[in-house]
N, C-alpha and C positions, 0 to 999 in steps of 0.2 A: 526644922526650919533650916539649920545650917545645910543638913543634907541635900534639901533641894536646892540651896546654893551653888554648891558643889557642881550637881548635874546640873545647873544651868549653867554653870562654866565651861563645863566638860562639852557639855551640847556646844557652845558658841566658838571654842578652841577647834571643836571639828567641824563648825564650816566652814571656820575659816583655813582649816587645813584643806579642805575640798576646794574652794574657793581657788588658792592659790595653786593647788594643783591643777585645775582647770586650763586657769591665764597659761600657764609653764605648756600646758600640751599645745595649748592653740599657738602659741609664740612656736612652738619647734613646729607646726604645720605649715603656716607663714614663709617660715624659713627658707630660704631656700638655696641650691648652689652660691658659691662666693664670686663675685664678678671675676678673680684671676680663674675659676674654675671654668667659665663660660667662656674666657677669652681663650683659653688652652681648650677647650670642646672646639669649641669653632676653628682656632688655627688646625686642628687636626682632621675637622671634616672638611676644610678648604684644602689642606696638605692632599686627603684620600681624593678627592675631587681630582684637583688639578694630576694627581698620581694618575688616576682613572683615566683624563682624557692625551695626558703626555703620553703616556702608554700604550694607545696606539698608532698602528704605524702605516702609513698611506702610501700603495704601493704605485708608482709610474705605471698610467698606463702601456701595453704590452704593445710592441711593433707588430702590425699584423704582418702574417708570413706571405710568402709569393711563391707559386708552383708552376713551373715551365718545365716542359717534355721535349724532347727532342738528341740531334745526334753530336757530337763534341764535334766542332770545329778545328777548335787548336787546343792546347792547357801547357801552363807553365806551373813554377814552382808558388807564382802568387798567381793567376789569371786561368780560367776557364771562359771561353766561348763556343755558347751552342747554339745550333741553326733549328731553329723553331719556325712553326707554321707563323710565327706573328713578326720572325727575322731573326736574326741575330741575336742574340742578349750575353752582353759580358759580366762577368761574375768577380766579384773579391774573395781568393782562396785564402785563408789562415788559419791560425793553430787552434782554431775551434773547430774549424770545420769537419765534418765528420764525413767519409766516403766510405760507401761501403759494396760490397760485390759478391750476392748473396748475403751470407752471413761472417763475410769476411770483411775486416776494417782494410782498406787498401789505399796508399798514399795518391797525391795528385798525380805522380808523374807515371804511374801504373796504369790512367787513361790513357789512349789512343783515340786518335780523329776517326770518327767513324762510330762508335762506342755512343750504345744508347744509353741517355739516362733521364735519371727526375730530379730534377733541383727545386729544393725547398730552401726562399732566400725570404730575405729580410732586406727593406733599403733603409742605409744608414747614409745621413749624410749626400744624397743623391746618388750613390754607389748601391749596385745591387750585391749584396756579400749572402755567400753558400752559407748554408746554415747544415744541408744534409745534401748528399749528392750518393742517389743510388741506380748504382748501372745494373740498367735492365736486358739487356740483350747477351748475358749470359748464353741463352738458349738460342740468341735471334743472330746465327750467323747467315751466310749466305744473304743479308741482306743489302739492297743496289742504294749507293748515295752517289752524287756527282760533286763535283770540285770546280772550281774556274781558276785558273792565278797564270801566271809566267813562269817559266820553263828555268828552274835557277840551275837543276842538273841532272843529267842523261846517262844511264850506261845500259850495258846490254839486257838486264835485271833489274833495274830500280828507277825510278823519273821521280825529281823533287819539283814540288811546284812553290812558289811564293804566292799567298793565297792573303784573304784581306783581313784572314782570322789568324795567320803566322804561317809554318812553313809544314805541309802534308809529303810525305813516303810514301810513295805508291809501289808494289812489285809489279817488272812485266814478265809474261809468260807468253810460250809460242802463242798462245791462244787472242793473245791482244792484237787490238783492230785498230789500227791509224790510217785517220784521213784526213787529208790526198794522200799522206808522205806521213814516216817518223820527223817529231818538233826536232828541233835544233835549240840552244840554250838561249832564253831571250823570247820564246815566241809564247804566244798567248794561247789557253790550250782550253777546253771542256772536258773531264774525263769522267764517266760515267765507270763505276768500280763497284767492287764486290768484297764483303770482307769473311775470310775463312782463315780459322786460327790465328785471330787476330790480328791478320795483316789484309792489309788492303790490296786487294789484285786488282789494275785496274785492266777494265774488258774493252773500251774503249776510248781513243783519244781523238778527240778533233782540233785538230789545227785551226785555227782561226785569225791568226795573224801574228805582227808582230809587236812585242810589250803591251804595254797599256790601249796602244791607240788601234783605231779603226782601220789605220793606211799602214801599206808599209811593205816595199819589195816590188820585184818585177813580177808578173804573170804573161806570159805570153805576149810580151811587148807592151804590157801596159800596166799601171798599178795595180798593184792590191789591195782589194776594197772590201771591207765584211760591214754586215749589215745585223744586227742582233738584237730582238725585241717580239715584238706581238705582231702578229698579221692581222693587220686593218682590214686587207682587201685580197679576194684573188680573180683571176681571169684567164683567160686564153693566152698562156704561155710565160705567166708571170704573176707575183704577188707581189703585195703593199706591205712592207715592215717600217712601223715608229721604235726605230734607232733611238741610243739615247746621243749617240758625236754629231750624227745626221739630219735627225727628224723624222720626216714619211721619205723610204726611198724606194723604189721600184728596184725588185729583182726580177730580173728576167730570165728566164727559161730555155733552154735547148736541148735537143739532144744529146748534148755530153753532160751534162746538169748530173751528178750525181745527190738522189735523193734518200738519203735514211730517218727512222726513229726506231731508236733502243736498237741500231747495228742491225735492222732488217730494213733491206729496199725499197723503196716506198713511189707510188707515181707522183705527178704534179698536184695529178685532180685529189690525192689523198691528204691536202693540205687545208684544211678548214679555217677561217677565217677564228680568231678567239687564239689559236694555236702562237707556241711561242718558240722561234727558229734563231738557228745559227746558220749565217748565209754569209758564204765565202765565193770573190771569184775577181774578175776585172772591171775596173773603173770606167764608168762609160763618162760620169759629170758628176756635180755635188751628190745627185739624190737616185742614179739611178746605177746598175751592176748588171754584169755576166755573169751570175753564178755559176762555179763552178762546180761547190757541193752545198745540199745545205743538211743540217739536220735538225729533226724535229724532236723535242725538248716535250712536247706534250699540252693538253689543253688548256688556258687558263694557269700556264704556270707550274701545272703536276707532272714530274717525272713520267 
């Protein structure tokens, strides 16, 4: 009897051991991280979070580039201008800029007027600035550009013009063509040239007046009148040019009329209406001339 006392103590001591071990497991399931432990999780995935989006980095976008062809006008030690089919365009040279000729790095002032190149630019601030400037006519000598400006200086070998792009060297040689007459310093000039070893020859000059303006000097007892622009019209012994000092002015035609394009002699009737001339000669009234020479400059503006 005692015995089964026993074991039914022993029985009830262990359930209540299992019992209690029980509660103990389920309370540690329950459990769970300590709120400092949750607040330190979360500040660490909002720390990697915001780490992740600080992190990257939003690039401006790129200025797109600009690519213009064509022959150098003038260039300085900050300034390039080149003559393009769409005009002029001046350029911001600086210490970025990169020039090259072939595969040679070669400074601004190693350009010359005449000198083909590619300008790859960027406009910053409404300035167009060289970004890359690579001269192509390396191989492209012998080729014809013309010039217009005032006559700043004359010798028996050299003619400087003052041009609207800055100041062009021309060499002259037996071979150069002036007409009527060699300029004088001050006169306003056309010269159609040629470049061979890098210098510019020029092949032909046309006189066309003096400085700036339209008028200017005696001719055969009367002023001197040019007339320079597009031929509106032609006719029996005279064509129609819109001048920009003038407007429409009738030149008129004669027998002493000397006519060229590109330094070959040319009749009246060889003047097509579209064509664009340089016409020099005596003042008859506001709108009309005796030409004396004219030359023709080509269709529509093309050499």
């Amino acid at each position: 009897m005692r015995l089964s006392k026993w074991i039914v103590v022993v029985l009830a001591v262990a359930a209540v051991a299992m019992i209690l071990s029980s509660c103990s497991g389920r309370e540690q399931t329950i459990t769970g991280p300590s709120d400092g432990a949750l607040l330190a999780g979360n500040a660490t995935s909002e720390s990697n979070s915001n780490s992740s989006h600080g992190g990257r980095t939003r690039t401006a976008p790129s200025t797109p580039h600009l690519e213009f062809e064509g022959l150098v006008k003038s260039v300085g030690a900050t300034e390039l201008v080149v003559e393009s089919r769409r005009g002029d365009a001046t350029f911001v040279v600086n210490a970025d800029t990169v020039i090259r000729k072939g595969q040679t790095a070669v400074a601004a002032t190693d350009l010359k007027a005449g000198d083909r190149v590619h300008v790859r630019a960027a406009k910053i601030n409404d300035a167009l600035v060289a970004l890359l400037v690579i001269v192509q006519n390396t191989e492209g000598e012998h080729e014809a550009s013309e010039f217009e400006g005032t006559v700043k200086a004359i010798s028996a070998d050299s003619l400087t013009l003052s041009t609207r792009g800055g100041e062009v060297v021309l060499q002259l040689n037996a071979a150069t063509t002036f007409t009527p007459a060699a300029p004088v310093v001050g006169d306003k000039v056309h010269v159609r040239a040629q470049k061979t070893n890098d210098v510019l020859v020029a092949l032909i000059v046309n006189v066309q007046g003096k400085g700036d303006d339209d008028d200017g000097g005696e001719h055969h007892g009367g002023t001197v009148m040019t007339a320079n622009g597009q031929v509106t019209a032609t006719g029996s012994g005279q064509i129609t040019v819109q001048s920009e000092s003038h407007g429409s002015v009738v030149v008129k035609i004669d027998g002493n009329t000397i006519i060229k394009k590109q330094g070959t002699r040319i009749g009246a009737g060889d003047i097509k209406t579209g064509d664009f001339v340089n016409s020099r000669g005596t003042r008859i009234d506001e709108h009309s001339l005796l030409a004396e020479q004219i030359e023709v400059r080509g269709e529509s503006g093309r050499k």
